[in-house]
SEGUTOR-349457 format. One line per 2 residues: number of its first residue (from 1); for each residue x negated, y, z negated of N, C-alpha, C. Coordinates in pm, 1 decimal. Atoms other than C-alpha are relative to their C-alpha. Last residue first. Example, Ala and Ser with C-alpha at 12.3 -4.5 7.8 and 13.67 -1.06 7.14 Angstrom:
2> 82.0,-119.0,6.0,-1367.0,-106.0,-714.0,77.0,109.0,-73.0; -89.0,-119.0,0.0,-1230.0,-450.0,-780.0,-90.0,120.0,0.0
//
This chain:
147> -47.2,23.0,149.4,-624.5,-1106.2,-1811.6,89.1,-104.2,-39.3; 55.9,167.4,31.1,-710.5,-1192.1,-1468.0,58.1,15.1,-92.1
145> -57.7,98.6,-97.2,-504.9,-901.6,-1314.7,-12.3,-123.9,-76.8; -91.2,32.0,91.9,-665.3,-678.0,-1579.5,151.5,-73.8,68.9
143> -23.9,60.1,131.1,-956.3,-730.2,-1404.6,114.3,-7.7,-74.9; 14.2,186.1,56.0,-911.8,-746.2,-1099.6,23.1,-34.3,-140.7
141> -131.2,77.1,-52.2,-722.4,-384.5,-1087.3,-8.3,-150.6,-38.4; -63.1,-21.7,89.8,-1028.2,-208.8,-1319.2,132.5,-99.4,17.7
139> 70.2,67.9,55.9,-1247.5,-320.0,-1026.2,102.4,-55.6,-154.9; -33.8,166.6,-32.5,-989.4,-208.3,-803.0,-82.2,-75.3,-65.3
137> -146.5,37.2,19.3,-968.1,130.8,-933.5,11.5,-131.3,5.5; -14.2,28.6,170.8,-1341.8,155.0,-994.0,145.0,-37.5,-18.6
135> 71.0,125.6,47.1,-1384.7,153.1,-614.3,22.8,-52.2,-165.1; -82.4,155.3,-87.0,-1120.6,342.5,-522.6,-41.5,-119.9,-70.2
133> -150.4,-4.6,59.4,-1269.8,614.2,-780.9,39.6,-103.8,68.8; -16.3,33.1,109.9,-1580.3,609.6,-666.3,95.3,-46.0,-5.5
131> 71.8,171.5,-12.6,-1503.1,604.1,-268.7,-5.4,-31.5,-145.6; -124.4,96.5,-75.5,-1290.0,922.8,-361.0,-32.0,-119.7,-5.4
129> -83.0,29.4,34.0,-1613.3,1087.6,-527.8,154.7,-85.6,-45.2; 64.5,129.3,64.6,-1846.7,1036.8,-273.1,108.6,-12.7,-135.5
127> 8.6,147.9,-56.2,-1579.8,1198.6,-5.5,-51.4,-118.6,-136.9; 184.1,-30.7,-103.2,-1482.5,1523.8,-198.3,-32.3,-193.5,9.1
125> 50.2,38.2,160.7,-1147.5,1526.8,-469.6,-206.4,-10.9,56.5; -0.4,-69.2,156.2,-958.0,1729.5,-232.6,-97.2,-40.9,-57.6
123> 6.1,-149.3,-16.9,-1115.4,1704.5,140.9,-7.7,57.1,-139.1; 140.2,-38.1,7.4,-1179.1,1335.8,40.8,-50.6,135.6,-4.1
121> -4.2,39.7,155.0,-761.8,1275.6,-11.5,-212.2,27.5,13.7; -14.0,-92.8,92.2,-746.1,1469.1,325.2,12.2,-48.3,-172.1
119> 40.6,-133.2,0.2,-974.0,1254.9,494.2,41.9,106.8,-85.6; 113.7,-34.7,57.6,-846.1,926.1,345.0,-92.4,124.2,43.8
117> 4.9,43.8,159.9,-505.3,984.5,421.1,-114.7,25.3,-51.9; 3.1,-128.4,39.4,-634.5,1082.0,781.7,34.5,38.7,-134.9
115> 128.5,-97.3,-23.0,-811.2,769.7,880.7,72.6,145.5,-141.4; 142.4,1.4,111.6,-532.6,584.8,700.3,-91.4,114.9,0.8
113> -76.8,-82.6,108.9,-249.6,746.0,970.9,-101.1,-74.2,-89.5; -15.5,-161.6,-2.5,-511.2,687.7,1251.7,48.5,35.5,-157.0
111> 169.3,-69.5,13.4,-578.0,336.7,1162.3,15.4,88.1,-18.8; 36.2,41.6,124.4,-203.0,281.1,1164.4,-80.6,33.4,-32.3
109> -1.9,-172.6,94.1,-217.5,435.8,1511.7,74.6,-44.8,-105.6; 23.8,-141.3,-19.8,-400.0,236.2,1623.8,5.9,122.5,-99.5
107> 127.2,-28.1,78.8,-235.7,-87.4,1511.6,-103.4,146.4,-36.0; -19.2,-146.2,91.0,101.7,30.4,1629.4,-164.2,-18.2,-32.3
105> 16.8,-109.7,-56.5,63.5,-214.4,1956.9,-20.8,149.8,-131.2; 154.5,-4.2,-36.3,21.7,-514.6,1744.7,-12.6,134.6,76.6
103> 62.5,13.9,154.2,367.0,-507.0,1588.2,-131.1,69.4,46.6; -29.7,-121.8,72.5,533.4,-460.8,1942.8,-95.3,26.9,-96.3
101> 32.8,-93.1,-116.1,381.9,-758.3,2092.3,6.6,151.8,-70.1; -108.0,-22.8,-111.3,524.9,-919.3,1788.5,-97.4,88.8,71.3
99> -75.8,-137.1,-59.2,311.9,-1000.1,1441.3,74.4,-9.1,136.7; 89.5,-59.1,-88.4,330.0,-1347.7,1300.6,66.0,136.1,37.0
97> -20.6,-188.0,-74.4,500.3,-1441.6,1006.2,-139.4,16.6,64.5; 106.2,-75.7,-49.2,538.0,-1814.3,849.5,35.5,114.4,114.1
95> 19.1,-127.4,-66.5,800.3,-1958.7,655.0,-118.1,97.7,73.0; 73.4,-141.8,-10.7,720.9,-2264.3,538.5,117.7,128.1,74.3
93> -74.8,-108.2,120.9,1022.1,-2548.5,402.2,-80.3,146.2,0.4; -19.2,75.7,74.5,907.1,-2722.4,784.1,117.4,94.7,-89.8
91> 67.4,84.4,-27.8,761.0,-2465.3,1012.7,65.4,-86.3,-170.2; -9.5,60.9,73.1,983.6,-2175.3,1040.3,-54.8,-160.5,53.4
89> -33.7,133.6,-58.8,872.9,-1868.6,1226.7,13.0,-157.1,-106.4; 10.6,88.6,167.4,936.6,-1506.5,1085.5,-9.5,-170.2,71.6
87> -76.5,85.8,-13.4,881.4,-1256.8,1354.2,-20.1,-104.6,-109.8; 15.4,159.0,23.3,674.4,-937.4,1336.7,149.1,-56.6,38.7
85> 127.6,-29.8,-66.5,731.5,-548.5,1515.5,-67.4,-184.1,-103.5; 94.7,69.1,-111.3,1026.9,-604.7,1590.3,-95.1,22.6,39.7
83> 44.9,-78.1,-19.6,1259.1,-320.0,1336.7,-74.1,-31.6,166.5; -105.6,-61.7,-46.8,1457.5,-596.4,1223.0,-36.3,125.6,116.5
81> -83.5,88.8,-100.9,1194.6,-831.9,1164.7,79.2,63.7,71.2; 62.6,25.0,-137.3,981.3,-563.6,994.8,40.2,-105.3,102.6
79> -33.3,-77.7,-84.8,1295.5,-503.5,785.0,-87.2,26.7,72.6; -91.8,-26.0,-54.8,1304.8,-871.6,672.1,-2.1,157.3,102.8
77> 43.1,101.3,-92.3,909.9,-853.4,596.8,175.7,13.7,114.2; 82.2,-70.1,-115.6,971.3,-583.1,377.9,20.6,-95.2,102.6
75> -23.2,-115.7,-39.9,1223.0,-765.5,190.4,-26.9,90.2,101.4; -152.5,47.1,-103.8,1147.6,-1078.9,203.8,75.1,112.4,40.5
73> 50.7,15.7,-147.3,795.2,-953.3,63.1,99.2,-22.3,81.6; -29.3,-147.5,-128.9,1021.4,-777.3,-187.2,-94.1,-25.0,109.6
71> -107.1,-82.7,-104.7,1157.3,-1064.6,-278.0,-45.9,119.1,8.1; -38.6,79.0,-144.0,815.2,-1303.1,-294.5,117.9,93.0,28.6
69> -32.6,89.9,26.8,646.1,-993.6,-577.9,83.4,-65.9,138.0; -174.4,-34.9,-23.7,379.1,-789.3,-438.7,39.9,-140.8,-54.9
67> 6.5,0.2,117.8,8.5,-831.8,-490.0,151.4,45.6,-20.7; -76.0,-107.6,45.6,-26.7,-745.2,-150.3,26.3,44.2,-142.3
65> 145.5,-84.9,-65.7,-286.6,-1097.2,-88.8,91.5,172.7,-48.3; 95.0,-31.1,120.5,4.6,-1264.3,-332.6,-131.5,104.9,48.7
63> -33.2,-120.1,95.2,287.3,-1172.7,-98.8,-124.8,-2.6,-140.3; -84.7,-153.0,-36.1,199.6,-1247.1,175.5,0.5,57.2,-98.9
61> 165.4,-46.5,-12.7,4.3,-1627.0,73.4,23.5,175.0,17.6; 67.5,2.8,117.4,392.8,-1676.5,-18.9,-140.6,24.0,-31.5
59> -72.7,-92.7,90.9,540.6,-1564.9,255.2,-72.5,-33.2,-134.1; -99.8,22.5,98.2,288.7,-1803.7,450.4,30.7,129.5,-45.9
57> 35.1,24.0,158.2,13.6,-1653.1,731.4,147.1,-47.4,-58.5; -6.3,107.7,128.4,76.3,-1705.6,1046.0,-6.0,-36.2,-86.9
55> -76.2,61.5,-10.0,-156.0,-1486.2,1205.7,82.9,-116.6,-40.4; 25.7,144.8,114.3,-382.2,-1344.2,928.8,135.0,-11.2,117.8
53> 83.5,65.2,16.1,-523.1,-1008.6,1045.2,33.8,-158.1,-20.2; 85.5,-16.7,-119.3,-213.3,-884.7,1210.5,-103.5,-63.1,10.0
51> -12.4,98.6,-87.2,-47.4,-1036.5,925.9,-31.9,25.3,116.2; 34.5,128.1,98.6,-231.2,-824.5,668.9,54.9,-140.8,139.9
49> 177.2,23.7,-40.7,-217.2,-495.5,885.8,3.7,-150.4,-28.2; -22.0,20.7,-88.1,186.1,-535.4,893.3,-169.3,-15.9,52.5
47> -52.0,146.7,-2.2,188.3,-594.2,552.2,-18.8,-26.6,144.2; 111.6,162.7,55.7,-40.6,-314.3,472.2,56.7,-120.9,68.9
45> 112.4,24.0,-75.4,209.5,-65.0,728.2,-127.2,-106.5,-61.4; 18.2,77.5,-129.5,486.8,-170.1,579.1,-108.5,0.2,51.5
43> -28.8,143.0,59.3,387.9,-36.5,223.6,29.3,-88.9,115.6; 156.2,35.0,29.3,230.9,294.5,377.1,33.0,-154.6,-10.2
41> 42.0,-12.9,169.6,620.4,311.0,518.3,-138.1,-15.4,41.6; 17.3,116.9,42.1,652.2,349.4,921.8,-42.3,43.1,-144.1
39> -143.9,57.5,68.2,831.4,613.2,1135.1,-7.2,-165.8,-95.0; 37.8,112.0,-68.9,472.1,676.6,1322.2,91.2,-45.1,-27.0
37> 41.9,-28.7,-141.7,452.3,1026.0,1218.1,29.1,-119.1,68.0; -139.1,-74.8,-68.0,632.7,960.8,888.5,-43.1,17.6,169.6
35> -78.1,120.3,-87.7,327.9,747.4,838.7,151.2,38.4,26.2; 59.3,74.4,-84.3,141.3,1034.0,709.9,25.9,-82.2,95.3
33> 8.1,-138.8,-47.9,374.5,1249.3,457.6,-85.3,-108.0,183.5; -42.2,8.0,-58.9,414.2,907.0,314.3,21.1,68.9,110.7
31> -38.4,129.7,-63.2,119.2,844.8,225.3,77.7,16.4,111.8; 128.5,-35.3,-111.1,53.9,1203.7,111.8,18.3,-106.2,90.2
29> -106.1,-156.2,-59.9,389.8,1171.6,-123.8,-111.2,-12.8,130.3; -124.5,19.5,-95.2,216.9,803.8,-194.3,89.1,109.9,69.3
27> 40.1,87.5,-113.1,-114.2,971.2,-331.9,106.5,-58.4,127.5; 67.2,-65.3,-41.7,70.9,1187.7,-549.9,-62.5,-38.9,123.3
25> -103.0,-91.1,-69.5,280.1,958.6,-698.1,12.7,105.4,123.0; -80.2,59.3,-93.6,15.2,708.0,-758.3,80.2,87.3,72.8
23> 65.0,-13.3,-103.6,-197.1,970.7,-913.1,82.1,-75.5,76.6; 48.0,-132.1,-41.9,20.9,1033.6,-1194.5,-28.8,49.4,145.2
21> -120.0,-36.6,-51.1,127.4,677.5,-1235.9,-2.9,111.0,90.3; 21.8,28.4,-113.2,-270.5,634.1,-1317.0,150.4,-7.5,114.3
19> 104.0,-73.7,-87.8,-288.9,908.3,-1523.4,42.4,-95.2,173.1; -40.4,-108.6,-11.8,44.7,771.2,-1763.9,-83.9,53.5,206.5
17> -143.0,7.2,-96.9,-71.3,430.9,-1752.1,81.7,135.7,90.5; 35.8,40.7,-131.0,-439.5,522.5,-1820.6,157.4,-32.3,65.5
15> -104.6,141.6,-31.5,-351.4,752.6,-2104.7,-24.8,-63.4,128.6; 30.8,134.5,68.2,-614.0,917.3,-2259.1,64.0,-54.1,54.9
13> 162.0,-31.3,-46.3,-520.9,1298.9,-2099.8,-19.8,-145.7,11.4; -25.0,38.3,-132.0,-142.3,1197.9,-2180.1,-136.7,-3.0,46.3
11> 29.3,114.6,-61.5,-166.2,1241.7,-2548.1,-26.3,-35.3,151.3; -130.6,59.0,3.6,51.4,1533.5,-2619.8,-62.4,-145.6,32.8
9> -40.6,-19.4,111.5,-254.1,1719.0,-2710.9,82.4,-110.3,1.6; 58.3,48.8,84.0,-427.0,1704.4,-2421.8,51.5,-57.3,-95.6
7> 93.8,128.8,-87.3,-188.0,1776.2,-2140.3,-96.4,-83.6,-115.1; 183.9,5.5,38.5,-41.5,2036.6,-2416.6,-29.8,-113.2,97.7
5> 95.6,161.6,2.2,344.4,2056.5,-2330.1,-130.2,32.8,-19.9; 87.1,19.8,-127.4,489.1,2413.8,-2344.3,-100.2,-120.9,-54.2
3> 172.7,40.0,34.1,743.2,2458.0,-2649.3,-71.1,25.6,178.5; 34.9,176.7,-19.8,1059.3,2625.0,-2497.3,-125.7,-35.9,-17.9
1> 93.5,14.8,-109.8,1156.6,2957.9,-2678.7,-42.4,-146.0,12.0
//
């Protein structure tokens, strides 16, 4: 007969790598479940908020505000080129990315697909909750950023 894992036992309870994988997975299935409506990753859609807010921003200012490494901003970024909703403009050895007519039109309904992320992630775990947790995530994030 096949053991049966212990959640406790086996360690995993304690584990912040483990937990917080856990939830990632979970979270992104919902993600994606979301922006399927709109035929756009969660992960495009930040980048595409980020230079909405930040015309012009550098690939390299891109990818540190994301916390992403420079090829997979070239990455993303490439298949929001392809797609036309930014443009990549070259100013010297810069690269700079503005959004596209296009780009700017999804905003909306970007919002939307968040809005509802964070509704049904509030439905489960309950609104004040959720906000915790975000909040402690990214506290927990700086810090061991700085480290």
């Amino acid at each position: 007969m096949e053991k049966q894992m212990n959640f406790e036992e086996d360690g995993f309870f304690d584990c912040p790598f483990f937990n917080v994988n856990r939830l990632a997975r979970v979270m992104n299935k919902m993600a994606e479940e979301e922006f399927a409506l709109i035929g756009l990753s969660p992960s495009y859609a930040y980048l595409l908020m980020v230079v909405e807010q930040n015309p012009g921003i550098t690939q390299k200012d891109l990818s540190e505000t994301l916390h992403i490494a420079p090829s997979t901003s070239t990455r993303f970024i490439d298949k929001l080129v392809s797609k036309g909703l930014v443009q990549r403009k070259s100013e010297g050895k810069l690269a700079l990315i503005y959004p596209t007519d296009k780009g700017l039109q999804l905003h909306k309904e970007i919002n939307r697909c968040w809005q509802r992320l964070n509704e049904r992630f509030a439905d489960i775990v309950g609104s004040e909750q959720g906000s915790m947790l975000s909040g402690m995530m990214h506290a927990v994030s700086e810090k061991v950023e700085k480290k």
